[in-house]
N, C-alpha and C positions, 0 to 999 in steps of 0.2 A: 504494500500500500504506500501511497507515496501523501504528502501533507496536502494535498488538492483532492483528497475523496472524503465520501461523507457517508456517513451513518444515521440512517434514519431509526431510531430505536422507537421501540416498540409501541409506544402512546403516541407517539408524530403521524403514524398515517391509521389509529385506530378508528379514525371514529368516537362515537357517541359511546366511548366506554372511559372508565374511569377507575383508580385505584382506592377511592371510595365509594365503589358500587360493590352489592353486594356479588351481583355476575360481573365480573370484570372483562368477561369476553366478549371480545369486535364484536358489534353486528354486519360486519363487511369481511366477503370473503378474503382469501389468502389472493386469489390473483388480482382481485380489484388492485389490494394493496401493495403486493410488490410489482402490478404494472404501473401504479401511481408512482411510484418512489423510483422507479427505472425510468420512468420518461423525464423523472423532474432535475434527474442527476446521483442519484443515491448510488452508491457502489455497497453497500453495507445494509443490515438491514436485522432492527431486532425483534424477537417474537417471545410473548406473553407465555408461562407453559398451556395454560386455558385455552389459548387460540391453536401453540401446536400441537393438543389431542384435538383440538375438530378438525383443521387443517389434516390431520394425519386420516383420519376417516373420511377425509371427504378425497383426497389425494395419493393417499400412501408416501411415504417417508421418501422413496424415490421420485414420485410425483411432484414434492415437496423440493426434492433438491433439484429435478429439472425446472420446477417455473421458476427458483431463482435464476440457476443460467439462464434461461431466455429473456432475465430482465437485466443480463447482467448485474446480478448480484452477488458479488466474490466473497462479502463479510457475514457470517452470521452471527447471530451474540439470542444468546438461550437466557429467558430468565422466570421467576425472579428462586430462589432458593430461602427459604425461613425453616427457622428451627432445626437445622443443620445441628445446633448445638444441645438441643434438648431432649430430655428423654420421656420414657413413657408412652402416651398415644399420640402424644404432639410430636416424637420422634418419629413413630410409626409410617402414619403420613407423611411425614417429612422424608422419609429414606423410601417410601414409593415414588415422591415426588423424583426423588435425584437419580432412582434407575433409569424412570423415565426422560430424564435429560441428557445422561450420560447416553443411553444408545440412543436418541436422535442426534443427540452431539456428534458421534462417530459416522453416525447413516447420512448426516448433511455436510458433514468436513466442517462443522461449525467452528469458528475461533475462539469463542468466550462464553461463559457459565456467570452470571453476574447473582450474586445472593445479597443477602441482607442482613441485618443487623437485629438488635431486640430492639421493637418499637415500643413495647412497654416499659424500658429502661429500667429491668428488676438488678439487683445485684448479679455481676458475673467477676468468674475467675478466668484471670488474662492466662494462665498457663494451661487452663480446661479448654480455654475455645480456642489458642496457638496450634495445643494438639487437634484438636476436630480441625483446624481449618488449614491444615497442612495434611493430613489425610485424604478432606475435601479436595484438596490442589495436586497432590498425585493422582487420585483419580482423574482430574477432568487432565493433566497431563497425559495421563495411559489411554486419553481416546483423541488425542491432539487437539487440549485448548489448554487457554491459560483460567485461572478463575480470579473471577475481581469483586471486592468487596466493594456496597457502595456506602459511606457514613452519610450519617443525616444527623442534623444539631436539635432533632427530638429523642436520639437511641441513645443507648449505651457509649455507639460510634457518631460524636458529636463533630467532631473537627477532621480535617486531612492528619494531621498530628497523629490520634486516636486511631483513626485508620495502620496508619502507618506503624505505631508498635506493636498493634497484635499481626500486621504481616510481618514483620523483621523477627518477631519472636518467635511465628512458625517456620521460619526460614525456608520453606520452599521456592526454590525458584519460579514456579510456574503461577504464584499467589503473590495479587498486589490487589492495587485498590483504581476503581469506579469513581472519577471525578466528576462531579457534576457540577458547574460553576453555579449553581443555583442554592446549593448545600454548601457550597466555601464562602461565598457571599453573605450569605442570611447567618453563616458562623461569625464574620467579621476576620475570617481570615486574609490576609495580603496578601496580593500577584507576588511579594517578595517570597513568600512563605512557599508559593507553588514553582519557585523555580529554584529550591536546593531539594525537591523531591529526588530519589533515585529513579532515575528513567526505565530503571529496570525493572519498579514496582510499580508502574503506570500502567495497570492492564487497555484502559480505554477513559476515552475523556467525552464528557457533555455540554455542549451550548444551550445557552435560553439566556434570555435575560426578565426581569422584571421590576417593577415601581420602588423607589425607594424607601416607601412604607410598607408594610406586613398587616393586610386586614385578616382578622381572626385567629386563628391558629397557625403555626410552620405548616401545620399538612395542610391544612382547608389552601390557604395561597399558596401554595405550591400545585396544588391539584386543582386551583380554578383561577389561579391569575396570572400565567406566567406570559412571559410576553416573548417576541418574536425578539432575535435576535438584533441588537441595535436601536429596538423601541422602548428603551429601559432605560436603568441605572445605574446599569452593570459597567462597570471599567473595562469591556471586553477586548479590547486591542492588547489592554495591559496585562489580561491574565494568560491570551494567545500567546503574546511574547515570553511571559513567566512559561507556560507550561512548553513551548520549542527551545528554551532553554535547557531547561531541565530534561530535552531530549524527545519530545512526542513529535512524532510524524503523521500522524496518522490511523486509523480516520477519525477522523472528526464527529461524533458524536451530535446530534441534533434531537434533546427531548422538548418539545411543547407541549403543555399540557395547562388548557387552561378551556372556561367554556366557550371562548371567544373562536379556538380552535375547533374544539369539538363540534362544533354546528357546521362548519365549512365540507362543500363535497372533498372527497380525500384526494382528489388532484387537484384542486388549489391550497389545501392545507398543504401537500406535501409541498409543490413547486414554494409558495410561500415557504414557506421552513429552509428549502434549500438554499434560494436565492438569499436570503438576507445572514445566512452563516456565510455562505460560498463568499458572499461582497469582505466578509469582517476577514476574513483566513486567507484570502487570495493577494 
């Protein structure tokens, strides 16, 4: 991948679906959207696990890796992974969910397994979830991807900082962290902070930008105000340059998520999304 491709991740060309809904799944098919995101310029392109079990019945896992190539789509990025670290029945489901990624992972040549963090922010041990999450990252290594953690400044994983000691302390190579400038932002962390990151630990990076104030909750404005890249308040030129410092090529990462988007047909949301990243990175 080279620093001029882009990654339409997975909310950018959903549709009327939401990570506060209780069905989180597109109401739009898998080809609507990866020919939306193929014509708008997307080289990448990421998928909900929800969308790829219907995807996978409506298509088959081969079906599913040919409509990428025909939209030209080289990238794929699998998500989202929770409770990776806990046990019991929330473990349970939680290690259906990961078989289930791991063999599409393999059957699509996916490149990235993106999971999550405790959004309840209960007490955790850093040396309990190093080990899960260095496990985690040899497996999704043994079917060729990297795994990326994404923090959010409501988890446990509040800052890039945060992120970054419990990858360094699982020391797998193939485990780094989901930056999402919307989550470094809304922490108050600096473009300076993002570029003595190890570029080795950068599995993949996010654009969006959004309004200088925060109405309701981190999650409510996140999941309904984010704004299009360059229609905001995001210092975004300055965190581009922080994070190709610190060594990122590539791709470029595009989440919008907001209701402004959600109502648009998904080939003007996607071409929007494209064009106003593509102008800030080029």
């Amino acid at each position: 991948m080279t620093a001029d491709e882009f990654l339409a991740t997975c909310w950018t060309t959903a549709g009327d679906a939401a990570p506060d809904q209780d069905d989180q799944r597109s109401p739009l098919s898998l080809r609507e959207r990866a020919e939306a995101a193929g014509d708008a310029g997307f080289t990448g392109f990421g998928l909900l696990y929800a969308d790829l079990v219907e995807a996978e019945r409506a298509y088959g896992l081969a079906g599913i890796r040919s409509l990428f190539e025909d939209n030209g789509i080289s990238h794929i990025e699998l998500e989202l992974l929770t409770d990776w670290w806990a046990d019991g029945p929330r473990r349970a489901a939680s290690d259906a969910v990961r078989s289930g990624l791991l063999s599409a992972i393999e059957a699509l040549g996916a490149r990235t397994l993106k999971i999550g963090p405790d959004v309840a922010d209960e007490p955790w041990d850093l040396d309990t979830w190093a080990e899960e999450f260095a496990t985690l990252a040899a497996q999704a290594d043994g079917v060729g991807a990297r795994l990326g953690i994404e923090f959010l400044p409501w988890s446990n994983l509040k800052t890039v900082h945060d992120g970054l000691r419990l990858v360094e302390t699982a020391g797998h190579p193939a485990g780094g962290l989901i930056i999402d400038v919307w989550h470094t932002e809304r922490a108050h962390t600096p473009p300076a902070d993002l570029a003595v990151v190890p570029g080795s630990r950068i599995v993949g990076v996010e654009l969006n930008d959004a309004d200088s104030e925060v109405v309701g909750t981190l999650f409510e404005d996140t999941v309904r105000r984010r704004r299009l890249c360059g229609e905001g308040s995001f210092d975004l030129p300055g965190i581009i340059t922080a994070l190709r410092t610190a060594g990122w090529t590539g791709p470029w990462g595009v989440e919008i998520l907001s209701d402004t988007h959600r109502a648009l047909p998904v080939r003007e949301a996607a071409a929007a999304a494209y064009r106003t990243a593509a102008t800030l990175v080029r």
